[in-house]
PDB file of N, CA, C and O in Angstrom:
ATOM      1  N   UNK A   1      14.808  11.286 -15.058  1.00  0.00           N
ATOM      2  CA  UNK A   1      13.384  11.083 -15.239  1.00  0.00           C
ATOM      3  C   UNK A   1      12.654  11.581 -13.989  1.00  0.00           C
ATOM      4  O   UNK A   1      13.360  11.556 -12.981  1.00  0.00           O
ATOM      5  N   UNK A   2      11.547  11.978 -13.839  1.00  0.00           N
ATOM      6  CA  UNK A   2      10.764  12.903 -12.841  1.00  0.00           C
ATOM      7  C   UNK A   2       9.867  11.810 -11.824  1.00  0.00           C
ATOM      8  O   UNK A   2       9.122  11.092 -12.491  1.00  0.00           O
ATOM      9  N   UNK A   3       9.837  11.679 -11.034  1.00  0.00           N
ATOM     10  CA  UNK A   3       8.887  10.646 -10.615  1.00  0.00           C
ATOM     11  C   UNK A   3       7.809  11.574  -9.957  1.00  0.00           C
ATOM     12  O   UNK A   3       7.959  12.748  -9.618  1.00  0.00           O
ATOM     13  N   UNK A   4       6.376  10.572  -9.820  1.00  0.00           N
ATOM     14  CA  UNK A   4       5.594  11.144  -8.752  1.00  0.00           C
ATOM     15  C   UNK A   4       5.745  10.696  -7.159  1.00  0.00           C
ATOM     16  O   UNK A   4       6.374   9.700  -6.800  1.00  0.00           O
ATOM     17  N   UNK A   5       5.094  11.561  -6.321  1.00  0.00           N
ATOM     18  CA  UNK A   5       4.808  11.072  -5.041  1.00  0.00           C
ATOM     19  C   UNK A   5       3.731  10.819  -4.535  1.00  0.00           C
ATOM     20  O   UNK A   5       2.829  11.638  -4.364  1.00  0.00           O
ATOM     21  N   UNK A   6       3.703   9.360  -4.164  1.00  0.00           N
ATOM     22  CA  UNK A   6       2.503   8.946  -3.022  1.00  0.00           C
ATOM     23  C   UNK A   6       1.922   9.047  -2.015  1.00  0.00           C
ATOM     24  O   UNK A   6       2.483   8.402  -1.130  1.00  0.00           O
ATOM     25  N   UNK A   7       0.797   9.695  -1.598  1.00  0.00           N
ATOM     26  CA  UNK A   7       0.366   9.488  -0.693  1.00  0.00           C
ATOM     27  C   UNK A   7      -0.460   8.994  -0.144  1.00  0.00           C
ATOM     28  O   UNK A   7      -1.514   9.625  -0.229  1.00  0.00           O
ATOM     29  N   UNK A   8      -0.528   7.805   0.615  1.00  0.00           N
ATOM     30  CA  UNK A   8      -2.172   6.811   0.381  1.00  0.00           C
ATOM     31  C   UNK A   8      -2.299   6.630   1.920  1.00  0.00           C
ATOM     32  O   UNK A   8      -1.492   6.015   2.617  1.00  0.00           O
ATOM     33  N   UNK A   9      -3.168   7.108   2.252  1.00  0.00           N
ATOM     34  CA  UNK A   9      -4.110   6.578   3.757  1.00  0.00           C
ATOM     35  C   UNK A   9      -4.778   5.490   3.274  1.00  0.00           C
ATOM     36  O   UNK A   9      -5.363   5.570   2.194  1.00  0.00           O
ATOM     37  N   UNK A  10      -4.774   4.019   4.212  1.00  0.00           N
ATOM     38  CA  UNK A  10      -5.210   3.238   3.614  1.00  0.00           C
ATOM     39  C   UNK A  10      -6.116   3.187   4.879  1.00  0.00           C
ATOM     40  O   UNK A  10      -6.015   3.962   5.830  1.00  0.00           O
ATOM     41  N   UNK A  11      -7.243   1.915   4.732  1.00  0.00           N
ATOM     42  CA  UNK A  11      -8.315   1.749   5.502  1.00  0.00           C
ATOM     43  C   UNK A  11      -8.262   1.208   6.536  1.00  0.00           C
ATOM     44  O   UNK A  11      -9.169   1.604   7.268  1.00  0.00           O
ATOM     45  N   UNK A  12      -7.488   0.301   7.095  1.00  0.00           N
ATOM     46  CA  UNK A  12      -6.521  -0.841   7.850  1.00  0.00           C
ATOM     47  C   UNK A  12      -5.987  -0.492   8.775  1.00  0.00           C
ATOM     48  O   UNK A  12      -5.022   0.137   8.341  1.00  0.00           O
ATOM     49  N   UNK A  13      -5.951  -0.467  10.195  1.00  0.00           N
ATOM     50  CA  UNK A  13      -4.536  -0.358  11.029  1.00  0.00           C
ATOM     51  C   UNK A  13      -3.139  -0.921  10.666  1.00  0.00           C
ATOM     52  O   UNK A  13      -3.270  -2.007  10.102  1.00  0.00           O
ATOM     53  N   UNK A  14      -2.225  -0.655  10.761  1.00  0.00           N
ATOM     54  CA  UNK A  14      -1.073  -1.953  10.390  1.00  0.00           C
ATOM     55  C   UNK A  14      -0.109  -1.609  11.351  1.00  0.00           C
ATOM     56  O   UNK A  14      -0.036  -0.478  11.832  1.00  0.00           O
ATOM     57  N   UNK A  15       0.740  -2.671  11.691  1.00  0.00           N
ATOM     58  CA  UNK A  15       1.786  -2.778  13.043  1.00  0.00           C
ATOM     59  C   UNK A  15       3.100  -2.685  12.225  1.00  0.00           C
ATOM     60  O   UNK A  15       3.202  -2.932  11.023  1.00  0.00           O
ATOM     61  N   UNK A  16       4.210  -2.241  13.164  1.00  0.00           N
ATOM     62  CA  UNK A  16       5.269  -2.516  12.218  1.00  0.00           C
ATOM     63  C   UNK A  16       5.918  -3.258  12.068  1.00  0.00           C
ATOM     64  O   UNK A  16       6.988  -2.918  11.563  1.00  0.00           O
ATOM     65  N   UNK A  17       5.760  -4.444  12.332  1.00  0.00           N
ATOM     66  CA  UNK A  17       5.768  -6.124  11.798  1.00  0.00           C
ATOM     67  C   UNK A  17       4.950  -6.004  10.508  1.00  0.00           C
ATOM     68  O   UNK A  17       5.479  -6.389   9.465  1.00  0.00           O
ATOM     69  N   UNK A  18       4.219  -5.711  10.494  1.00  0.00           N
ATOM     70  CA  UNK A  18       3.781  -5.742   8.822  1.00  0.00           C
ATOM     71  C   UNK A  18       3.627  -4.694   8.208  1.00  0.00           C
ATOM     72  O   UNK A  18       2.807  -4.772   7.293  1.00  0.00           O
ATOM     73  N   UNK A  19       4.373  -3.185   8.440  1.00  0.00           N
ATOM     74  CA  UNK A  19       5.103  -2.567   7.466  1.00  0.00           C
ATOM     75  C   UNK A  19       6.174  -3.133   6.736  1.00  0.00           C
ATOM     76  O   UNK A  19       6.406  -2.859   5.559  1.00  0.00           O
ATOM     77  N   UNK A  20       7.032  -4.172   7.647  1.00  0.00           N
ATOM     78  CA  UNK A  20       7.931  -4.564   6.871  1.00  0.00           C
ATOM     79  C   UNK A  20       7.488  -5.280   5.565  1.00  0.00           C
ATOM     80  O   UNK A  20       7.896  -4.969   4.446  1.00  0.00           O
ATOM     81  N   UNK A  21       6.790  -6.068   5.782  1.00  0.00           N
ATOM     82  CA  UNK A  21       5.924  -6.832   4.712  1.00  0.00           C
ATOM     83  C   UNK A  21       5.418  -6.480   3.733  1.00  0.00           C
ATOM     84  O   UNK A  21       5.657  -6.977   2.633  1.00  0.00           O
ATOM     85  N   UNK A  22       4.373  -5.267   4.011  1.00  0.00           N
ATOM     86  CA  UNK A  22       3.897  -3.973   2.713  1.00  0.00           C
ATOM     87  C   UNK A  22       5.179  -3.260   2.125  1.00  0.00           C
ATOM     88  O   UNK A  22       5.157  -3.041   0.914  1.00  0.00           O
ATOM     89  N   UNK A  23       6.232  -2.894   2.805  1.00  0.00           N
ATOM     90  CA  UNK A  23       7.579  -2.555   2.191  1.00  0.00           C
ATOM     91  C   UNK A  23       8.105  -3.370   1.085  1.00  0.00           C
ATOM     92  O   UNK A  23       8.438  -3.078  -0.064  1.00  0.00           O
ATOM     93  N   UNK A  24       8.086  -4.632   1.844  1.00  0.00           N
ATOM     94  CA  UNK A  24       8.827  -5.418   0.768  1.00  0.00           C
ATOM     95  C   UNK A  24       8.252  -5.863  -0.579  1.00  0.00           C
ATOM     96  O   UNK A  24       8.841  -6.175  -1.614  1.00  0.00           O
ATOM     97  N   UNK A  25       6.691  -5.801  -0.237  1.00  0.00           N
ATOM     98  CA  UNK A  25       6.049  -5.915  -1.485  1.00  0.00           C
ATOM     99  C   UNK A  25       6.174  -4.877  -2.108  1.00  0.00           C
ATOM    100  O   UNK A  25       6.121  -5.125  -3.312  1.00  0.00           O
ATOM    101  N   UNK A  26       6.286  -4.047  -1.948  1.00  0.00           N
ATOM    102  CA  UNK A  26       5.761  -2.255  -2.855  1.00  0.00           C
ATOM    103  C   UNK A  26       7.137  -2.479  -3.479  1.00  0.00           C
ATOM    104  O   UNK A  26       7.130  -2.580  -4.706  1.00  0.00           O
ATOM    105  N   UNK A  27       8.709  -2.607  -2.653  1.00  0.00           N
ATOM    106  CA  UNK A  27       9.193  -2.482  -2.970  1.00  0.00           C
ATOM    107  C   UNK A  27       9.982  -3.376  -4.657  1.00  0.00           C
ATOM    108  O   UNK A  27      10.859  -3.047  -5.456  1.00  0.00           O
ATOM    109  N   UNK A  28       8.995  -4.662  -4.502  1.00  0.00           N
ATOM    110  CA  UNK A  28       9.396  -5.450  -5.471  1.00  0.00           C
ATOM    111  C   UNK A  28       8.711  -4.743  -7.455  1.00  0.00           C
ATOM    112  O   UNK A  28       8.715  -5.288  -8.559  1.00  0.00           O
ATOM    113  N   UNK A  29       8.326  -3.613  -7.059  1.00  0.00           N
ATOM    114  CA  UNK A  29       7.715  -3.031  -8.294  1.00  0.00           C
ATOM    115  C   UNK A  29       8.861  -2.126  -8.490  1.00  0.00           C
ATOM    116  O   UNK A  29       9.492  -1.456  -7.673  1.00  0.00           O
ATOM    117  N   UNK A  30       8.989  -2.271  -9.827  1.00  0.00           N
ATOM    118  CA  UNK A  30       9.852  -1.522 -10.568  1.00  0.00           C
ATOM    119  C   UNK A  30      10.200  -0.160 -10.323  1.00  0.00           C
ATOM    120  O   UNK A  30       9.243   0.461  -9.861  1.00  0.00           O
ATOM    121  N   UNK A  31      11.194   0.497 -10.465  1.00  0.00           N
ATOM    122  CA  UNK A  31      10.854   1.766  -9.866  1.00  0.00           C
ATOM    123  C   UNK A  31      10.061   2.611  -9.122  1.00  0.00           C
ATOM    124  O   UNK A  31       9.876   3.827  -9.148  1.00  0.00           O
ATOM    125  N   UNK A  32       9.599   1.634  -8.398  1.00  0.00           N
ATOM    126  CA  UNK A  32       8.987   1.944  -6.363  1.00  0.00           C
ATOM    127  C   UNK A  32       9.912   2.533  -5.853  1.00  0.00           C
ATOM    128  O   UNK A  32      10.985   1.936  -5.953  1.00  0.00           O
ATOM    129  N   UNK A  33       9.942   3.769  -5.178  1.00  0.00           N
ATOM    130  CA  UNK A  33      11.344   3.839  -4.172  1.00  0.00           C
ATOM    131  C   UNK A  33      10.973   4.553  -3.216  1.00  0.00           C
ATOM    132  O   UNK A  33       9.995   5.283  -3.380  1.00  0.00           O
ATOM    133  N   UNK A  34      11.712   4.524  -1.881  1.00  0.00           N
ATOM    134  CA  UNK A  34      11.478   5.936  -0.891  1.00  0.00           C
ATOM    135  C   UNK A  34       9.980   5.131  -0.154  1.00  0.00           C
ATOM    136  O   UNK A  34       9.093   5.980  -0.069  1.00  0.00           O
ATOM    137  N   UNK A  35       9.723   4.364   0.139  1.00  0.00           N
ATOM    138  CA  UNK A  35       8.779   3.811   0.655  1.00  0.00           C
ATOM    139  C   UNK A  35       9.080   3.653   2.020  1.00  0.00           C
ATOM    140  O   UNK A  35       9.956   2.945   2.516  1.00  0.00           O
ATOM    141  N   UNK A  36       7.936   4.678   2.800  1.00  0.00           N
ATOM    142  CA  UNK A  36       7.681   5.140   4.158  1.00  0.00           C
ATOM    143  C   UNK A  36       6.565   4.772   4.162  1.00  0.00           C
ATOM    144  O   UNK A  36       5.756   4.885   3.242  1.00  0.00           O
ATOM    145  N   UNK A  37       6.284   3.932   5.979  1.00  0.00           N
ATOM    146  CA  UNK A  37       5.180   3.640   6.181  1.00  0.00           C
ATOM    147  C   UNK A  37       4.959   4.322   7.876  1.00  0.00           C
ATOM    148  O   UNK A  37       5.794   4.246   8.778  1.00  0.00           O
ATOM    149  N   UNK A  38       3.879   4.841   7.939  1.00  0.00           N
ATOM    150  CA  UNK A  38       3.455   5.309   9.175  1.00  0.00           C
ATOM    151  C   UNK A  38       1.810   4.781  10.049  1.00  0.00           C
ATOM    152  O   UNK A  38       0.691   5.253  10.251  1.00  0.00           O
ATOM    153  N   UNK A  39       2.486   3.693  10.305  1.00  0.00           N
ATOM    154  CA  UNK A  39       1.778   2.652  11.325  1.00  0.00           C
ATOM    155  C   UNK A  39       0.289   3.342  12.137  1.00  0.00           C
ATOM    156  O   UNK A  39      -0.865   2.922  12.220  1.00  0.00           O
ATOM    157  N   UNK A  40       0.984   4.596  12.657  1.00  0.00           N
ATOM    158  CA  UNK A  40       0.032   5.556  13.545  1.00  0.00           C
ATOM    159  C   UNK A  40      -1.110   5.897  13.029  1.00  0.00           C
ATOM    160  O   UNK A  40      -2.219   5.634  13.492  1.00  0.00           O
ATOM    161  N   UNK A  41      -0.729   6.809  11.534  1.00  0.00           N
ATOM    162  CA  UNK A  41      -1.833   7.363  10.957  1.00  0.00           C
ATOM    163  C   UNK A  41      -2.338   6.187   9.588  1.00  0.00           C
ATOM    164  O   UNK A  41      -3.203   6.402   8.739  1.00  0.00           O
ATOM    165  N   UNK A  42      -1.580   5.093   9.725  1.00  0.00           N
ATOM    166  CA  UNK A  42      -2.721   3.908   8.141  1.00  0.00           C
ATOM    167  C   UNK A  42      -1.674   5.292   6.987  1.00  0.00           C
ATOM    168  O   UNK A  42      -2.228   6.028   6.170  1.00  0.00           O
ATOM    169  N   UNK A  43      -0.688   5.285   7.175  1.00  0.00           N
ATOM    170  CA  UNK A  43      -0.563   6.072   5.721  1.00  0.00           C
ATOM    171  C   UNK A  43       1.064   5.340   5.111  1.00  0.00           C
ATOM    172  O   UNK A  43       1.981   5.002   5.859  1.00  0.00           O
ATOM    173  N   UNK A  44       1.074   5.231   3.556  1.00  0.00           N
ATOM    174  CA  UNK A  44       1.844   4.798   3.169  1.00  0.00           C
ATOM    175  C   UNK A  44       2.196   5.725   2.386  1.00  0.00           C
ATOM    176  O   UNK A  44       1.302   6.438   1.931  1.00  0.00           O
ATOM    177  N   UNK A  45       3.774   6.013   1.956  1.00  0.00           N
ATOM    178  CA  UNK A  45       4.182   7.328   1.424  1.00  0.00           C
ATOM    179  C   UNK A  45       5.006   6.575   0.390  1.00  0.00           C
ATOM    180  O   UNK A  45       5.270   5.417   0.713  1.00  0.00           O
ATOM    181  N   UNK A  46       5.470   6.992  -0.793  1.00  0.00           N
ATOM    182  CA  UNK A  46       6.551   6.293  -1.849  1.00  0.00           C
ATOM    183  C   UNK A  46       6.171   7.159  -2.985  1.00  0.00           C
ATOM    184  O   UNK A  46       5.131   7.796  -3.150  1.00  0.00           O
ATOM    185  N   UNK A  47       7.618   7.020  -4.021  1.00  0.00           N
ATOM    186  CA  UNK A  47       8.285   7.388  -5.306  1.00  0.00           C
ATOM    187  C   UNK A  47       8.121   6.555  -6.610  1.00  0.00           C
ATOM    188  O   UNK A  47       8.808   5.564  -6.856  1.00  0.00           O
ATOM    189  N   UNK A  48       7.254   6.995  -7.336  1.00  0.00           N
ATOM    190  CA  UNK A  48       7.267   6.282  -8.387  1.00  0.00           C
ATOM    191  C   UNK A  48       7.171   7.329  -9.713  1.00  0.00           C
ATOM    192  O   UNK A  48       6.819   8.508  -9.754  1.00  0.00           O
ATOM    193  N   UNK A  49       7.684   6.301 -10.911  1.00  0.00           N
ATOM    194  CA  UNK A  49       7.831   6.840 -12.400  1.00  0.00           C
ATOM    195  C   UNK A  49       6.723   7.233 -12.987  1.00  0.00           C
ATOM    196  O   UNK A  49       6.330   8.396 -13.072  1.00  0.00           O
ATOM    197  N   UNK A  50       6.091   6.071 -13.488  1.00  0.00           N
ATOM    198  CA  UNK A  50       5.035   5.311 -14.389  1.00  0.00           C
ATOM    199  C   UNK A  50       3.459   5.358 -13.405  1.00  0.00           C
ATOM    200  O   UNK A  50       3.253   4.737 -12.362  1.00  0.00           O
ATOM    201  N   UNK A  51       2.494   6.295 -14.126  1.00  0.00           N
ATOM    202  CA  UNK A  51       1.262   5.770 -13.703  1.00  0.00           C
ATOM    203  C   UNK A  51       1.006   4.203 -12.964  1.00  0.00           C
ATOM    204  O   UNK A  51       0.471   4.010 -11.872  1.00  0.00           O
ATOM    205  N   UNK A  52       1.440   3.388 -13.705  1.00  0.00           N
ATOM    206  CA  UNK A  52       1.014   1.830 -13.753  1.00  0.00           C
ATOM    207  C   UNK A  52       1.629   1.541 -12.871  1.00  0.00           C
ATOM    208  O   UNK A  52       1.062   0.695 -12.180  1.00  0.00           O
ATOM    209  N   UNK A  53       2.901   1.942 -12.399  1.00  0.00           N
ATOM    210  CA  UNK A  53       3.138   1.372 -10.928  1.00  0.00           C
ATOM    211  C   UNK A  53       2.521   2.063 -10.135  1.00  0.00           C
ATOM    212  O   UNK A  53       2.171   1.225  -9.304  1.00  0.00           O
ATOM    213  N   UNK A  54       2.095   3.120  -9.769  1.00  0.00           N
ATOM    214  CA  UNK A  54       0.982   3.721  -9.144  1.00  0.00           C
ATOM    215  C   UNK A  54      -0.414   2.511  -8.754  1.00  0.00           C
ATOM    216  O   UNK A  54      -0.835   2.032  -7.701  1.00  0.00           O
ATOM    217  N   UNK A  55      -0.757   2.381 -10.047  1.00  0.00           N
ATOM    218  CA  UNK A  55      -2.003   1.755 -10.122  1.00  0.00           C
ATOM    219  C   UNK A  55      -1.612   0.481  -9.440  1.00  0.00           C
ATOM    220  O   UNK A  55      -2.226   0.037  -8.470  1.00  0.00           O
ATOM    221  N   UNK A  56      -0.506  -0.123 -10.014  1.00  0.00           N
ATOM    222  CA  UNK A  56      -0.053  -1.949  -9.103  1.00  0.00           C
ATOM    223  C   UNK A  56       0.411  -1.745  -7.723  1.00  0.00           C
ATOM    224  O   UNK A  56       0.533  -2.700  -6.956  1.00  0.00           O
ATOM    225  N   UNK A  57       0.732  -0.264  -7.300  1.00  0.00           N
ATOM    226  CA  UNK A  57       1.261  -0.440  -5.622  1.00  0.00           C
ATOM    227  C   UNK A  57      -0.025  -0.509  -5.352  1.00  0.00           C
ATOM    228  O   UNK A  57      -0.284  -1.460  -4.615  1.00  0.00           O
ATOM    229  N   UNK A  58      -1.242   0.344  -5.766  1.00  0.00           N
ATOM    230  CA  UNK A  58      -2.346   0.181  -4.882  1.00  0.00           C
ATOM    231  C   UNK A  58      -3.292  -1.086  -5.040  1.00  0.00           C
ATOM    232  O   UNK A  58      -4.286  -1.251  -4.332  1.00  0.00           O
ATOM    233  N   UNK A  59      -2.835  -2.080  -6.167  1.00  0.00           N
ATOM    234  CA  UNK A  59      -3.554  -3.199  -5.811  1.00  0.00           C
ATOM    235  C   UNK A  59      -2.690  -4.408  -5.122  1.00  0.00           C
ATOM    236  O   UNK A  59      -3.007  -5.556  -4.813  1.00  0.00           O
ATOM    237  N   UNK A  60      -1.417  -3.643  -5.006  1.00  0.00           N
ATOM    238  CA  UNK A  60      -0.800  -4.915  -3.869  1.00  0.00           C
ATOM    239  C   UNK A  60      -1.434  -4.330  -2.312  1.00  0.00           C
ATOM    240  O   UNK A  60      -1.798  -5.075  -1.402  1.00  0.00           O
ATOM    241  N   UNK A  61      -1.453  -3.166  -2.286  1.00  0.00           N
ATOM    242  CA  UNK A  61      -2.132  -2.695  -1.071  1.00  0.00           C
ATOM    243  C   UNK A  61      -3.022  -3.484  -0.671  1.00  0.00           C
ATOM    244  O   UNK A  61      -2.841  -4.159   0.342  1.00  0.00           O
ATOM    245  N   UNK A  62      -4.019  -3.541  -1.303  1.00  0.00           N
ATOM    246  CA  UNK A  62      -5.690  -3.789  -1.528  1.00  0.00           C
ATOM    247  C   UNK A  62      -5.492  -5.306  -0.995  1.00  0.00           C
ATOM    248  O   UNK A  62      -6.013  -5.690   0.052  1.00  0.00           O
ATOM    249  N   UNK A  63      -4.549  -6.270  -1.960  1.00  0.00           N
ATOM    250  CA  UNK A  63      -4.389  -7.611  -1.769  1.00  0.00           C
ATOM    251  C   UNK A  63      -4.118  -7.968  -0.583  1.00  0.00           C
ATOM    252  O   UNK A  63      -4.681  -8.943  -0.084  1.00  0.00           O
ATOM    253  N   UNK A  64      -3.317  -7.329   0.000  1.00  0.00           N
ATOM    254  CA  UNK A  64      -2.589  -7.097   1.105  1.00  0.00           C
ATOM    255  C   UNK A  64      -3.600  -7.120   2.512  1.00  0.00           C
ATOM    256  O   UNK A  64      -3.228  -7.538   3.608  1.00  0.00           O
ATOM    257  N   UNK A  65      -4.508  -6.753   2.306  1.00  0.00           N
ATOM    258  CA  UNK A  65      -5.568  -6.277   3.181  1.00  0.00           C
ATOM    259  C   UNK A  65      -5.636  -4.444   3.784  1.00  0.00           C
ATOM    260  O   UNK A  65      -6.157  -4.091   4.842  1.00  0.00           O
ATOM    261  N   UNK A  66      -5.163  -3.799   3.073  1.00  0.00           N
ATOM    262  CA  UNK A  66      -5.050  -2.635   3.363  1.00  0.00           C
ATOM    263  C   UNK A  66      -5.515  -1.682   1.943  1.00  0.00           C
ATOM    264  O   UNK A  66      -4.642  -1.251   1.189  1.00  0.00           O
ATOM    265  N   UNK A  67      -6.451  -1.518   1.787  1.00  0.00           N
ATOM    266  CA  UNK A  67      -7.178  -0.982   0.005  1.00  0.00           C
ATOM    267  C   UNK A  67      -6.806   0.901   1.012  1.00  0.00           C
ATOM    268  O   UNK A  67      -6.694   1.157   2.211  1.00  0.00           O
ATOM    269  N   UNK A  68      -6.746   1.614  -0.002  1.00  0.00           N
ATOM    270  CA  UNK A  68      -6.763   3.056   0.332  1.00  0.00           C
ATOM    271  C   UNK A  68      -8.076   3.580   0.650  1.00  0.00           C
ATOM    272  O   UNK A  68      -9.043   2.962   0.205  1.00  0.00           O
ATOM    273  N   UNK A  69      -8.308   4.838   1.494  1.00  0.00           N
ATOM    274  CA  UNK A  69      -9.276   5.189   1.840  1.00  0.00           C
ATOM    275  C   UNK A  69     -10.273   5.311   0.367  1.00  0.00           C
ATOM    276  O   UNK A  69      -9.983   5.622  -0.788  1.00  0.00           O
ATOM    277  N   UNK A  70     -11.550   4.911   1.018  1.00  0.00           N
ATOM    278  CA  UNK A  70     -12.293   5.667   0.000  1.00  0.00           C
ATOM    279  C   UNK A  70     -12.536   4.315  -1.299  1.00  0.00           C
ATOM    280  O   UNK A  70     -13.407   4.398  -2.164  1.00  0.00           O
ATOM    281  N   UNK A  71     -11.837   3.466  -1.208  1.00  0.00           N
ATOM    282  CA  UNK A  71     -11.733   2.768  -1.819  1.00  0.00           C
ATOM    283  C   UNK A  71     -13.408   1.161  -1.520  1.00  0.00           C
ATOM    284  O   UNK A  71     -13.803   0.725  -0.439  1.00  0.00           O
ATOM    285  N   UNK A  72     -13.675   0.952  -2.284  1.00  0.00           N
ATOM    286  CA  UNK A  72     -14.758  -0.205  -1.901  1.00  0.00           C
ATOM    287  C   UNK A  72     -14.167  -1.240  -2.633  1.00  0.00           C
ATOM    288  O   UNK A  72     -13.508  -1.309  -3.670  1.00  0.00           O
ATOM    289  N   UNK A  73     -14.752  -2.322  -1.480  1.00  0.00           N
ATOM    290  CA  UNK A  73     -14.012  -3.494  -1.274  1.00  0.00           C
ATOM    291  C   UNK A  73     -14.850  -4.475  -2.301  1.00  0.00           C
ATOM    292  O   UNK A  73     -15.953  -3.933  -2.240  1.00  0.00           O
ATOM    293  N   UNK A  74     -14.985  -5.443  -3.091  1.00  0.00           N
ATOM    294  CA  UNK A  74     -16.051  -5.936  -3.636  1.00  0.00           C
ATOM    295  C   UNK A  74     -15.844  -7.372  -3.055  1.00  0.00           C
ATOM    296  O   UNK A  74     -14.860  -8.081  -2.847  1.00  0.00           O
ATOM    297  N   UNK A  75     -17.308  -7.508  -2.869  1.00  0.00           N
ATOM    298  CA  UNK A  75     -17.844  -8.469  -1.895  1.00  0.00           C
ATOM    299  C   UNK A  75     -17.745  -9.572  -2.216  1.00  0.00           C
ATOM    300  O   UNK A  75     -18.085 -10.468  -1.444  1.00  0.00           O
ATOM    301  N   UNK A  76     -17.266  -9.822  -3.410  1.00  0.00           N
ATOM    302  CA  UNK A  76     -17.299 -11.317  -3.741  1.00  0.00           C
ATOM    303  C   UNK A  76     -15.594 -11.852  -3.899  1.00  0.00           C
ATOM    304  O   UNK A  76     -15.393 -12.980  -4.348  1.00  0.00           O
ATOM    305  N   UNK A  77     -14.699 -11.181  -3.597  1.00  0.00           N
ATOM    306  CA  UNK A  77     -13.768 -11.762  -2.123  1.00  0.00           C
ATOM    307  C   UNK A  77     -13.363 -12.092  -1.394  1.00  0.00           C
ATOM    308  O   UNK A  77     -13.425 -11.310  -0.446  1.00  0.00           O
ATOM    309  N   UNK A  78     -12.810 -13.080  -1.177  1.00  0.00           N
ATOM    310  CA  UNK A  78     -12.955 -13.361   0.419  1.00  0.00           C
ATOM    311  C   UNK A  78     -12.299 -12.608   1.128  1.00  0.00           C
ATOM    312  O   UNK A  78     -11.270 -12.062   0.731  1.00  0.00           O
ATOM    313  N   UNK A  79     -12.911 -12.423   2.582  1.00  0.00           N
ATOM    314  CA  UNK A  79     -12.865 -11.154   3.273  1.00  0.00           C
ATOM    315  C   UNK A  79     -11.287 -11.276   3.498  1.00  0.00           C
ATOM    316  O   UNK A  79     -10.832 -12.382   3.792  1.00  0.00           O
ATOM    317  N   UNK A  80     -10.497 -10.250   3.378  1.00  0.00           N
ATOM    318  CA  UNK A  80      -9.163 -10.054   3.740  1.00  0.00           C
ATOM    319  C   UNK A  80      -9.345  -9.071   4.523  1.00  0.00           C
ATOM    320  O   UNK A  80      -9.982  -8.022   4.427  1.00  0.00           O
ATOM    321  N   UNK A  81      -7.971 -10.071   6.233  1.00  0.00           N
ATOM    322  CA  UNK A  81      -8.215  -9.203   7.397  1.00  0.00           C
ATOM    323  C   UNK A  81      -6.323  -8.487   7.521  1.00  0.00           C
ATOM    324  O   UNK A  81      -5.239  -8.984   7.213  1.00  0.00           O
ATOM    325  N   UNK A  82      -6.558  -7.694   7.874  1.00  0.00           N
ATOM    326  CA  UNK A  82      -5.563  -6.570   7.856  1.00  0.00           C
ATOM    327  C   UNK A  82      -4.391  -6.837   8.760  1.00  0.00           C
ATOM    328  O   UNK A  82      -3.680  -7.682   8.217  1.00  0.00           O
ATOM    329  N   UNK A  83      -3.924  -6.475   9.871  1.00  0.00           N
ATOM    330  CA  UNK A  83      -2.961  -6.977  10.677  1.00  0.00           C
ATOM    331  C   UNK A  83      -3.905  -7.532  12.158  1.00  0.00           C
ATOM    332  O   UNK A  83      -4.758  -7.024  12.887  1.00  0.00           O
ATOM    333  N   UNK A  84      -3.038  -9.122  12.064  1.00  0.00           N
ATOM    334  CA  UNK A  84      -3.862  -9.572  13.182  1.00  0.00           C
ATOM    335  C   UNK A  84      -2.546  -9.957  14.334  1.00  0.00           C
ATOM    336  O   UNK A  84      -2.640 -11.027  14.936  1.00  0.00           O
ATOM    337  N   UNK A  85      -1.584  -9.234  14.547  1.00  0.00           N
ATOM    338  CA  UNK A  85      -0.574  -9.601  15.213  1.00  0.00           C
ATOM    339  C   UNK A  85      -1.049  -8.973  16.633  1.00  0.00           C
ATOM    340  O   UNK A  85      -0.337  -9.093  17.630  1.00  0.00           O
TER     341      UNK A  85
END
């Protein structure tokens, strides 16, 4: 089966104490795989099948405190803060 590849700059700084964390979540979606995170540039890289896991890595992102660039946050949320280590 063919998968796509991800590439998401997200909005967030993140440390790599909590790459591990965004890893382990992304990784709990179904045929997620190959999940690289690069702390430096906010960018998260990964392998997926199915549109829809596409669409659910980027709202564990989002949950997460890290939504992809470009992305708006809606305000009636409570504010989620990104890495505070």
């Amino acid at each position: 089966m063919n998968s796509g590849f991800a590439t998401v700059h997200v909005q967030n700084a993140f440390c790599q104490k909590c790459s591990s964390t965004i890893k382990k979540e992304l990784l709990k979606i179904m045929d997620i795989t190959n999940v690289y995170l690069y702390p430096t540039d906010s960018l998260v890289v990964f392998n997926f099948v199915k549109a829809n896991e596409l669409s659910t890595a980027l709202n564990i992102l989002t949950d997460l405190g890290y939504p992809p660039e470009g992305e708006r946050i809606n305000s009636k949320k409570p504010s989620i803060t990104a890495c505070n280590c």
